[in-house]
C-alpha positions as CSV (number, residue, x, y, z in Angstrom):
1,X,37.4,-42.6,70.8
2,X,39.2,-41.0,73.6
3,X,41.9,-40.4,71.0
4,X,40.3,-37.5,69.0
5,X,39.4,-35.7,72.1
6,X,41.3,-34.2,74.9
7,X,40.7,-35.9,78.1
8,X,37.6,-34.7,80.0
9,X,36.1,-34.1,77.0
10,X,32.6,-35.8,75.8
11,X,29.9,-35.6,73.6
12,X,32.1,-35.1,70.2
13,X,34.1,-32.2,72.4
14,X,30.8,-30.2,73.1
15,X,31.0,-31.1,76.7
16,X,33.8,-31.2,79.3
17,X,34.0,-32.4,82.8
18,X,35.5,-29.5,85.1
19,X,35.7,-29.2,89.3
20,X,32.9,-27.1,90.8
21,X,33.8,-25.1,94.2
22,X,33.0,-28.3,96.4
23,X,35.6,-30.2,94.6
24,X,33.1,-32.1,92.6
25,X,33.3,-33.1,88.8
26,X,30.5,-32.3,86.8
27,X,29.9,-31.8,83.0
28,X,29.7,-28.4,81.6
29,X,28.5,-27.6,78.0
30,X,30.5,-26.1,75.7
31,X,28.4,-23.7,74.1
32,X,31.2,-21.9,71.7
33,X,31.7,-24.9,69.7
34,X,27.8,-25.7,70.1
35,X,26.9,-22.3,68.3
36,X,29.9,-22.9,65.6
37,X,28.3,-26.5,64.7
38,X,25.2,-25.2,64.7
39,X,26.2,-22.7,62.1
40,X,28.3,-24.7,60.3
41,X,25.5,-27.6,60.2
42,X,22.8,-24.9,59.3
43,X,25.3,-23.2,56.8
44,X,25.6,-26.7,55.1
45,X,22.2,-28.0,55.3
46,X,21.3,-24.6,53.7
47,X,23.6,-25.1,50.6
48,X,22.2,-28.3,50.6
49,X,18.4,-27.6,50.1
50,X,19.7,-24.6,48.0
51,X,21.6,-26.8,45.8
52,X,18.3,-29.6,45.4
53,X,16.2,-26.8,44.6
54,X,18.5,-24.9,41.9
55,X,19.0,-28.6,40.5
56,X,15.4,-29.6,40.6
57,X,14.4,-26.7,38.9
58,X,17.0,-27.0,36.6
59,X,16.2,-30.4,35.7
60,X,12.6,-30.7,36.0
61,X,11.4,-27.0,34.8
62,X,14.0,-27.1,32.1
63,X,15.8,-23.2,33.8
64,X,19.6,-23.8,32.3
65,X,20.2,-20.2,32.6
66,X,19.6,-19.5,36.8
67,X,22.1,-18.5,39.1
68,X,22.6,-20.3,41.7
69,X,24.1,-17.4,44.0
70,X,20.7,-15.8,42.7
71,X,19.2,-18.8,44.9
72,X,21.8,-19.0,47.7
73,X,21.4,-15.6,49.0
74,X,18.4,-14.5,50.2
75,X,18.4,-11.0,48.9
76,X,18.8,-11.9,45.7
77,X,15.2,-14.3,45.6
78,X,13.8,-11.9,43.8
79,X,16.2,-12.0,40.9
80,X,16.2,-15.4,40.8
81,X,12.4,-15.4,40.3
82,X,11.8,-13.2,37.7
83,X,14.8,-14.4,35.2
84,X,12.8,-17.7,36.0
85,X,9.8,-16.0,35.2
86,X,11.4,-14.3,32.0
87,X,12.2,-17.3,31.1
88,X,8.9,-19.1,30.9
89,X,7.5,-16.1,29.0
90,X,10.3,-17.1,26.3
91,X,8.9,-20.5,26.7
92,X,5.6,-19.6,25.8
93,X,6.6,-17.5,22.9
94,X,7.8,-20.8,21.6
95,X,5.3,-23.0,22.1
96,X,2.4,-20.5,20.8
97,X,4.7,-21.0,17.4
98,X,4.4,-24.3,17.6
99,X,0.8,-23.9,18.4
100,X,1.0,-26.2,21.6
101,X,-1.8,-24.6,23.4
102,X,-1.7,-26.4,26.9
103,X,2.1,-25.9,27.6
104,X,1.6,-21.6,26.3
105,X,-1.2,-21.3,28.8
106,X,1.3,-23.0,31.6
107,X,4.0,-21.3,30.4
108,X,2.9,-18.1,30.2
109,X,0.5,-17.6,33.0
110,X,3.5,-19.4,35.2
111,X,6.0,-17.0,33.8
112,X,3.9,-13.8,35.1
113,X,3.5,-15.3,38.3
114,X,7.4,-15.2,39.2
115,X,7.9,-11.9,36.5
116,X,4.7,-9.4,36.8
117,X,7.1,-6.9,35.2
118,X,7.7,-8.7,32.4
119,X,5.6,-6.5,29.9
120,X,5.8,-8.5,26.2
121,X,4.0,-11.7,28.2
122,X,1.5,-9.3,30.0
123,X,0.3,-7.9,27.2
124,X,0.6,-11.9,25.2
125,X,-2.0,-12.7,28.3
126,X,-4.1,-9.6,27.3
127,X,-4.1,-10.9,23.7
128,X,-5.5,-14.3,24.6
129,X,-8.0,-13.0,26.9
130,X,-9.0,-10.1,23.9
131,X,-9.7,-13.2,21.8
132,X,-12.2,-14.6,23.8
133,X,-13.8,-11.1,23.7
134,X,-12.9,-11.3,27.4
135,X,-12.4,-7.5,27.3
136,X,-13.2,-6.6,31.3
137,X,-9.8,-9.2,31.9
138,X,-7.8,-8.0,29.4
139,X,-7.7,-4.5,30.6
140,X,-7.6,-5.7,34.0
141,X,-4.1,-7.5,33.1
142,X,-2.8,-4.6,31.2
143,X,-3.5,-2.4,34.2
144,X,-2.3,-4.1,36.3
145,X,0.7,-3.6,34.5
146,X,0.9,0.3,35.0
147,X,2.0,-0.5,38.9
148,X,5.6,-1.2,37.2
149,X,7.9,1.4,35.8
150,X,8.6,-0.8,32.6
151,X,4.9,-0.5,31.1
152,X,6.0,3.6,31.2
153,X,9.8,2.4,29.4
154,X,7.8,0.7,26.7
155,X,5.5,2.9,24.8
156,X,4.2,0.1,22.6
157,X,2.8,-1.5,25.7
158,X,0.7,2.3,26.2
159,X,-0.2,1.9,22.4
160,X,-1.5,-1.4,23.3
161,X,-3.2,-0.6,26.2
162,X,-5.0,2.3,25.2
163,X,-7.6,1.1,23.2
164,X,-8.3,-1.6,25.1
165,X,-8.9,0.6,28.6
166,X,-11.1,2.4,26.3
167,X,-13.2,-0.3,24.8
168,X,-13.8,-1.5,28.7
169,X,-14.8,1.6,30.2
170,X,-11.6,2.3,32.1
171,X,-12.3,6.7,31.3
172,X,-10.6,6.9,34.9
173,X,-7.2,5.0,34.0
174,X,-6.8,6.5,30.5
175,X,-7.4,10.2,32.7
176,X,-4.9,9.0,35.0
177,X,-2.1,8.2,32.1
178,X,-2.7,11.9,30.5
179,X,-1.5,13.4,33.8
180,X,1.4,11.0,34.2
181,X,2.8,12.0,30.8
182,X,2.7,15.5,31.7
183,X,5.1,14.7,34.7
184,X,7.1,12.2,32.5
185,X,9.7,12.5,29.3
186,X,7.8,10.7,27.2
187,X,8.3,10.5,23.2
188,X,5.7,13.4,21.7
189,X,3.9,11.1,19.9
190,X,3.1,8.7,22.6
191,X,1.6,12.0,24.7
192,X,-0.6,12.9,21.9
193,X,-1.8,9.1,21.4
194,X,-2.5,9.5,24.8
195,X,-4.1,13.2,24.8
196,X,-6.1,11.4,21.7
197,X,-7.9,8.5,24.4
198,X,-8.1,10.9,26.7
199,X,-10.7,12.8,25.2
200,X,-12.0,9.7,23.8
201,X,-12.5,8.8,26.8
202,X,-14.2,12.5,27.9
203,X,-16.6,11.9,24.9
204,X,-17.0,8.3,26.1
205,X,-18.5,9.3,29.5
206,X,-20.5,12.2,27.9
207,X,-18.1,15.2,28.6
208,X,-18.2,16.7,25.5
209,X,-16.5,20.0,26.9
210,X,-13.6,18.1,28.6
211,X,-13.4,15.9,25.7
212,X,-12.9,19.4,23.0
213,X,-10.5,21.2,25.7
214,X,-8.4,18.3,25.3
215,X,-8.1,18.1,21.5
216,X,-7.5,21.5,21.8
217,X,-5.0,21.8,24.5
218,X,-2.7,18.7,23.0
219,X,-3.3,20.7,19.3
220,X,-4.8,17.2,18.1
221,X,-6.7,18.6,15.0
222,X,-3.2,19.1,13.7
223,X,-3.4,15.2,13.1
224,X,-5.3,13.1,11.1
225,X,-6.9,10.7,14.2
226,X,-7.5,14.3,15.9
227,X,-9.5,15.8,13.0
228,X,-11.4,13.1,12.4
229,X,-12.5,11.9,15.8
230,X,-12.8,16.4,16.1
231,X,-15.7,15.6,13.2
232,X,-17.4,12.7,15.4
233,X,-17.7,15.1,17.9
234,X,-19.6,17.9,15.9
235,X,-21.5,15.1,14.6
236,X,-22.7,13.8,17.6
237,X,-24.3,16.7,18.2
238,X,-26.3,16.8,15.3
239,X,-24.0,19.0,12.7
240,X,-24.6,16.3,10.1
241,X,-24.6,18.1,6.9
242,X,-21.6,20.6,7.9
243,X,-19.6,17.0,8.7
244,X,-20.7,16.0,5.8
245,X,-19.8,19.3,3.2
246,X,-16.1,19.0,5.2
247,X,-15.6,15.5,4.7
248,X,-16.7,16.1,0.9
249,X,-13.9,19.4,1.0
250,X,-11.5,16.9,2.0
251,X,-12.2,14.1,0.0
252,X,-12.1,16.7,-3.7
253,X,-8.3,17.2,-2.3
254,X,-7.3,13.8,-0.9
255,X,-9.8,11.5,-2.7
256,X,-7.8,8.5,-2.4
257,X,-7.6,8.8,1.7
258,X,-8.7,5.8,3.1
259,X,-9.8,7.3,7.0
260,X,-11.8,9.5,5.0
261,X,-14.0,7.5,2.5
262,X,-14.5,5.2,5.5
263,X,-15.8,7.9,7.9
264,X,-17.9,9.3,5.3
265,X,-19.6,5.8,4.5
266,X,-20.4,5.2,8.1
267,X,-21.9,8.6,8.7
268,X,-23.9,7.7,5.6
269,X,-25.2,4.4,7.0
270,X,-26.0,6.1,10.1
271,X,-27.9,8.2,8.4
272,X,-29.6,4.6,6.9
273,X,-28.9,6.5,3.1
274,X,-27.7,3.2,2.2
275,X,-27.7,3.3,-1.1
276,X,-25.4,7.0,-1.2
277,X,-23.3,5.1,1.0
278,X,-23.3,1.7,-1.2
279,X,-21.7,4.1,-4.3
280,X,-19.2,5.7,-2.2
281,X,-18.2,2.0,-0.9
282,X,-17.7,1.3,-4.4
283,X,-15.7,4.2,-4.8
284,X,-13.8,3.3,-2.2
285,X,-13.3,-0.1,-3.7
286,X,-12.5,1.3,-7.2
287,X,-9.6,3.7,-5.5
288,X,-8.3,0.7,-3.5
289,X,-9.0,-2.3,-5.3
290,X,-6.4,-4.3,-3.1
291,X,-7.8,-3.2,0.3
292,X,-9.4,-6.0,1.9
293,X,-10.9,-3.2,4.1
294,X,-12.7,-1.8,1.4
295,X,-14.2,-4.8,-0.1
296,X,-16.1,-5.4,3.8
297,X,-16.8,-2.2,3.5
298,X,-19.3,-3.1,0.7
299,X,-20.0,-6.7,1.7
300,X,-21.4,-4.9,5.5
301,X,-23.2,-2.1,3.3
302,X,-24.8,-5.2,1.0
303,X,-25.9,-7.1,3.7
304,X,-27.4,-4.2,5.5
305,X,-29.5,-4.0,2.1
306,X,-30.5,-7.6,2.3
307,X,-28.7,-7.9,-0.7
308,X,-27.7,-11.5,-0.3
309,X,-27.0,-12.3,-4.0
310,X,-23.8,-9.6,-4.7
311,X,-22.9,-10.7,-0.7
312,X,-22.3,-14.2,-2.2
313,X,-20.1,-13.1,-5.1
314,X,-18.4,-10.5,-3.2
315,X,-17.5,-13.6,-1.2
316,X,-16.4,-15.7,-3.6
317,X,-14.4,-13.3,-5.1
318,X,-12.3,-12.1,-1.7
319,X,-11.8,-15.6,-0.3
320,X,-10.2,-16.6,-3.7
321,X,-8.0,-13.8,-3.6
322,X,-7.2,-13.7,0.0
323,X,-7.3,-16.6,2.8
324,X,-5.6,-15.3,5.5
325,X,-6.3,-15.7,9.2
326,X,-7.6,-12.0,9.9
327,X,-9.3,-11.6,6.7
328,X,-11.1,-15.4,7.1
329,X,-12.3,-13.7,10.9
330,X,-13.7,-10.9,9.1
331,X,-15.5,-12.9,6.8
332,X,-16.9,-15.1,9.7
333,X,-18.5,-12.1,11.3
334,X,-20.4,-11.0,7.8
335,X,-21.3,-14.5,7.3
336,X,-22.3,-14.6,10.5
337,X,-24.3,-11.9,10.7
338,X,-25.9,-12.6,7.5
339,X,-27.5,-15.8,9.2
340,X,-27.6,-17.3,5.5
341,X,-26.9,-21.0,5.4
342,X,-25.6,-20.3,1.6
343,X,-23.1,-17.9,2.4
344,X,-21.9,-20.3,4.8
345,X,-21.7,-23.5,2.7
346,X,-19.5,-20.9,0.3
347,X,-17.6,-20.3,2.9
348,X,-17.3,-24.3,4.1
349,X,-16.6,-25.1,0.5
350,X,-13.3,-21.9,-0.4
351,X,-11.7,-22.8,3.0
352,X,-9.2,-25.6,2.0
353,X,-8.9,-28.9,3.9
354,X,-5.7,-28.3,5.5
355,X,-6.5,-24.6,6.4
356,X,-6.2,-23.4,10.0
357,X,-9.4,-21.6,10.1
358,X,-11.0,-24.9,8.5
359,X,-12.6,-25.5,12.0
360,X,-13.9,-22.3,11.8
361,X,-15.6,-22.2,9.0
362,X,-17.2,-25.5,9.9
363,X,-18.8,-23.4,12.9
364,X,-19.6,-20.8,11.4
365,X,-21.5,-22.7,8.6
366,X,-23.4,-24.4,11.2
367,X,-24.6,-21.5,13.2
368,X,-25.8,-20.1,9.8
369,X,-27.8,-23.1,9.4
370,X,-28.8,-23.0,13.1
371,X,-29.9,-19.7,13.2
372,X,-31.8,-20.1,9.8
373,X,-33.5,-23.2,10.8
374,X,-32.4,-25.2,7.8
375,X,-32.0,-28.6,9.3
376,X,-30.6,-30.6,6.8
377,X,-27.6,-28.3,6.5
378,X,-27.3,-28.3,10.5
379,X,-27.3,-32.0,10.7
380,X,-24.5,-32.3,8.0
381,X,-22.3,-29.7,9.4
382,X,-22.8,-30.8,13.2
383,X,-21.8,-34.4,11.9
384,X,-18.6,-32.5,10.3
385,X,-18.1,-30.2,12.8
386,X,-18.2,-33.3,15.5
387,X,-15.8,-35.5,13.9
388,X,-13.2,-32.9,13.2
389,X,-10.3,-33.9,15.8
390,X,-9.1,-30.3,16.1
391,X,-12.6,-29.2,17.4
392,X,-11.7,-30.8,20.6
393,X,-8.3,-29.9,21.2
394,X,-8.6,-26.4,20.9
395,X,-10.5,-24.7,24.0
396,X,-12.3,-21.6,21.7
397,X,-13.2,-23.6,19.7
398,X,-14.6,-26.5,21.8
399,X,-16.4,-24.0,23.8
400,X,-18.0,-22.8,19.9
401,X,-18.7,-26.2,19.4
402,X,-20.7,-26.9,22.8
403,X,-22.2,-23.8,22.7
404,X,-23.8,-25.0,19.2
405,X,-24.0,-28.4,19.9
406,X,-26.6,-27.1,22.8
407,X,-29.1,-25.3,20.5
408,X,-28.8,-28.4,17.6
409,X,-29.9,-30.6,21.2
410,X,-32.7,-28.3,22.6
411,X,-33.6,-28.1,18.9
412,X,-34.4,-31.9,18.6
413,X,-35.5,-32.3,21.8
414,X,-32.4,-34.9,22.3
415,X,-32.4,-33.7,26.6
416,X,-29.5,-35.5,27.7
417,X,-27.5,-34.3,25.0
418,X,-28.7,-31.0,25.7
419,X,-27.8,-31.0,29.5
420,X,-24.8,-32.4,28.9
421,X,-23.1,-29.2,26.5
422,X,-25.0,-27.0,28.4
423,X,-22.9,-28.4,31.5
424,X,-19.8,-28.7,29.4
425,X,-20.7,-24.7,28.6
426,X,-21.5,-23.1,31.3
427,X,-17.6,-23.9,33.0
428,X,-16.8,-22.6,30.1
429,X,-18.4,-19.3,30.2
430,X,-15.2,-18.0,32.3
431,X,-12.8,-18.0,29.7
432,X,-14.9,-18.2,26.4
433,X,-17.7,-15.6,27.1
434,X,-18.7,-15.1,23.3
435,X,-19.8,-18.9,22.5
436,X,-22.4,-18.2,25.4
437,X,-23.5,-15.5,23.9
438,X,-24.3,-16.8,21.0
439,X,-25.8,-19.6,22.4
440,X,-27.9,-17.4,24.3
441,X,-29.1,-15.5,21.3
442,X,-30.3,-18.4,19.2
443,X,-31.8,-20.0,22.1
444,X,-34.0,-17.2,22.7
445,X,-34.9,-17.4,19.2
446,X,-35.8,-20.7,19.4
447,X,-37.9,-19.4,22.3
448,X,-35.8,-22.3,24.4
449,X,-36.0,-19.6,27.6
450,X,-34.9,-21.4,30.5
451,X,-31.4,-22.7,29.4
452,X,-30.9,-19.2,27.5
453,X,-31.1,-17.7,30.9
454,X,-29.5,-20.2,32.8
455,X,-26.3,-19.5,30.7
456,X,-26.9,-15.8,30.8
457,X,-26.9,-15.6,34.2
458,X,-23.9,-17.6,34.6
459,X,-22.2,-15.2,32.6
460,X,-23.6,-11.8,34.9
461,X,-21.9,-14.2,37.6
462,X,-18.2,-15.3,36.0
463,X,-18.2,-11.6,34.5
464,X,-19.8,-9.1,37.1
465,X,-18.7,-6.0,35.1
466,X,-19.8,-6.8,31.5
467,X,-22.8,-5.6,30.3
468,X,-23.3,-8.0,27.4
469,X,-25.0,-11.0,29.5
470,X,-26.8,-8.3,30.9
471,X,-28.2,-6.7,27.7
472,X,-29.1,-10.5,26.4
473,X,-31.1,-11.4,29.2
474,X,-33.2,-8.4,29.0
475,X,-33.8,-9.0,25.3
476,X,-34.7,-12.7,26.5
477,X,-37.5,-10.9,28.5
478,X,-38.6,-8.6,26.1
479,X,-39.0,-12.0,23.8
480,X,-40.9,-14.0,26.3
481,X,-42.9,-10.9,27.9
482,X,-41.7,-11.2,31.4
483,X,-42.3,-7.4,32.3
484,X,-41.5,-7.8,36.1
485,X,-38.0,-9.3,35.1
486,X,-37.2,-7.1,32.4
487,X,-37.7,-4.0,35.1
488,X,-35.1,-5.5,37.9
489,X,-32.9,-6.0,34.5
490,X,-33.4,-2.3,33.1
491,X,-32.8,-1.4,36.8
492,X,-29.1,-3.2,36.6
493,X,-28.1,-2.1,33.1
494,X,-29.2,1.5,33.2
495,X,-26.9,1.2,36.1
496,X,-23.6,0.4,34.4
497,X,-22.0,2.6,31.5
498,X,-22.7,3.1,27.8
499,X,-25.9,1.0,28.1
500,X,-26.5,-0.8,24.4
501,X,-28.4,1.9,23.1
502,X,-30.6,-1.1,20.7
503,X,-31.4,-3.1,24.1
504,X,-32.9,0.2,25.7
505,X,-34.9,1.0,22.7
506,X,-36.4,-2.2,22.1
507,X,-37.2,-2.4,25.8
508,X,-38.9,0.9,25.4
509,X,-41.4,-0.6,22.8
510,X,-42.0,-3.4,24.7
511,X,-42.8,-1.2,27.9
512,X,-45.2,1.3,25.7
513,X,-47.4,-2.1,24.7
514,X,-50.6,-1.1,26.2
515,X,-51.3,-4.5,28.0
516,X,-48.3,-2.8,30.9
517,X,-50.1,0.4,30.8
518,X,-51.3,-0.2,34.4
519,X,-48.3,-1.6,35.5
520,X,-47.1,0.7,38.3
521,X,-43.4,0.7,37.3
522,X,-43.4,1.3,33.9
523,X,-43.9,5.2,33.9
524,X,-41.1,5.3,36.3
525,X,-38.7,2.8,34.4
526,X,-39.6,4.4,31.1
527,X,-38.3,8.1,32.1
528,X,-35.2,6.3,33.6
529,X,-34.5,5.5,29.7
530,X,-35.6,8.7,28.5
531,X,-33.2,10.5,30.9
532,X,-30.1,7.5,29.4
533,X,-30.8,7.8,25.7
């Protein structure tokens, strides 16, 4: 060894042997070439890991298109981890086409994680969570959102946004955006879309001045949304018959405006003049015939009427002309709604085999029969509904399943079956809050109390800020006449905002009955609803 090293020299030349004052020999470190192998080792060992990484995630996460000096240097981490980000965004795109539901969920929520930024996969997330009718997350993602400077580069991601914030109470964020785009060069269409929430939003909260100084400030009645929502205003506060003559003015010079015709039937069915409103539905209908709009339209109008006879052939006729996916969901609400085991066998039967709504039909056919008690037709669609493989690979959909499997169990008494889908539903109440509901709600018909409130209080719990689990348990008190509940309940809705104005007056009725008369809450609980409604 003593060949590669000068003499004197030990330890791989990081020591040397030199005479001290006395004459003596010792060994003195050589802390130059100690520093440069320890930089050159640490330089090495770095590029090393580096390299393992870049490769494993490479490899193993399928990223082709990193950098590796993006992983190398430090400073440039945080490009590395949003184009990997970016990149499983693109992945979930994909997969969602190839409807591979586990790997998009990875994907996507993955791809967020490493790229918040990336504004087409926040608002994808938004989208999923908007079809569970998750709306409290959905506006939380999107806001979240607003913290980066592309959400304000994209205006279709404020044209998203919008009416979500709005459906979920967020007055304050939508308030916040119309002073932002008077500080910003935004497009003039995206400030008055904006300008157009915003007082919205004013109206939303009760500010009916703020909400008028608004449309007039931004000039909104000089569009169509403006005028209109400018007439919801004036009818709000009673001007029914001048909202009416205007809409009538408008309609003689653009009868074939759709906005128009529709606004005019609501404000009719308001009104409950079903019947005025059922012929100008059918104008409607004759001025569009191939609106799919116009056509529910009069199906919702029939079915207010109880009319289920022209409902069934009105059914018929739009599911032979039209099976697509949104008009099928549309469909499934009337049916729905209906609670008529006919209208959803007609459904069941028009919604081909190898349909992707087939699975939905199936449950919506079954609730139908659930709801109405018919349980021949529930036994035959839960056997259908049970077997079909897709049921149990899609999470909505198993979580619609469960939650009706539950109430088909309570219903004949089958308890372990029961337990078990109310088990399997209540972990799903997180992600799938609308099968709960549901649940819930034909439960508490079935007067089946305790597991209704069981999964209505796991709901309050997994969604703190939504006032739907709220507003079912106190109509699950009203039905089983637990006063002394329904109070702390009334106490915790009339606390949160836009109350369901049906829930308040139902529990008014209930607290008139003169067997509470000498409760000694109820006078004070009943002006708290006269003061919210």
């Amino acid at each position: 060894m003593q060949r590669f090293f000068s003499k004197g020299e030990y330890w791989f030349g990081f020591a040397t042997t030199k005479r001290n004052k006395k004459g003596q020999s010792v060994v003195r470190l050589v802390w130059g070439r100690i520093l440069a192998a320890l930089a050159l080792g640490g330089l090495a060992g770095w590029v090393l890991l580096t390299l393992a990484g870049f490769f494993f995630v490479r490899h193993q996460m399928e990223f082709k298109e990193g950098n590796y000096l993006n992983v190398v240097l430090p400073w440039r981490w945080d490009l590395y981890r949003e184009s990997l980000g970016d990149a499983h965004v693109q992945k979930a795109f994909e997969a969602l086409e190839t409807q591979d539901w586990r790997n998009f969920q990875l994907y996507l929520r993955r791809g967020l994680a490493h790229s918040p930024a990336n504004m087409e996969g926040r608002r994808l997330l938004a989208e999923v969570e908007l079809s569970r009718n998750a709306m409290i997350e959905a506006s939380t993602i999107l806001k979240r959102g607003l913290d980066f400077e592309d959400a304000y580069e994209e205006p279709n991601y404020l044209e998203f946004s919008l009416p979500v914030f709005l459906r979920a109470g967020e007055e304050e964020t939508i308030f916040a955006l119309l002073e932002e785009s008077s500080r910003r060069d935004f497009p003039e269409e995206t400030k008055q879309r904006i300008a157009l929430f915003a007082s919205r939003a004013a109206w939303q909260i009760g500010d009916i001045e703020r909400a008028r100084e608004i449309l007039q400030e931004y000039e909104l009645t000089d569009s169509a949304d403006g005028l209109i929502f400018a007439l919801r205003l004036d009818w709000e506060q009673g001007q029914h018959e001048a909202v009416l003559s205007q809409l009538r003015q408008w309609l003689e010079q653009t009868p074939r405006n759709e906005n128009l015709l529709q606004l005019k039937i609501n404000f009719l069915t308001e009104q409950g003049r079903l019947d005025e409103a059922r012929q100008w539905a059918i104008l409607y209908n004759l001025r569009h015939p191939e609106s799919v709009q116009s056509t529910l339209t009069l199906m919702r109008i029939d079915l207010k009427l109880e009319n289920h006879e022209r409902l069934r052939r009105e059914l018929t006729n739009l599911i032979e002309s039209d099976q697509s996916t949104e008009t099928l969901r549309n469909l499934a609400s009337v049916v729905r709604e209906s609670r008529d085991p006919t209208l959803g066998e007609i459904l069941l039967e028009q919604v081909e085999d190898d349909h992707g709504d087939r699975v939905l039909a199936i449950l919506v056919a079954l609730e139908t029969a659930l709801a109405s008690q018919s349980r021949d037709l529930a036994e035959k669609w839960f056997s259908m509904a049970e077997e079909h493989p897709e049921i149990h690979t899609q999470p909505a959909r198993h979580a619609y399943f469960q939650a009706l499997a539950l109430v088909w169990h309570q219903w004949q008494g089958n308890d372990a079956d029961a337990n078990s889908s109310l088990n399997s539903l209540l972990t799903s109440v997180r992600p799938h809050p609308e099968p709960a509901l549901r649940a819930a709600r034909l439960l508490t018909e079935q007067e089946q109390f305790s597991p209704a409130l069981r999964i209505l209080r796991e709901g309050q719990r997994r969604h703190p800020l939504s006032q739907e689990f709220v507003s079912a348990e106190a109509r699950l008190h009203i039905r089983s006449g637990d006063f002394d509940n329904l109070v702390l309940v009334l106490e915790q809705l009339l606390e949160m905002r836009r109350p369901d104005p049906e829930t308040l007056n139902a529990a008014r009725e209930f607290l008139y009955s003169d067997q509470f008369f000498f409760r000694s809450q109820r006078q004070e609980v009943l002006q708290h609803l006269a003061e919210k409604t």
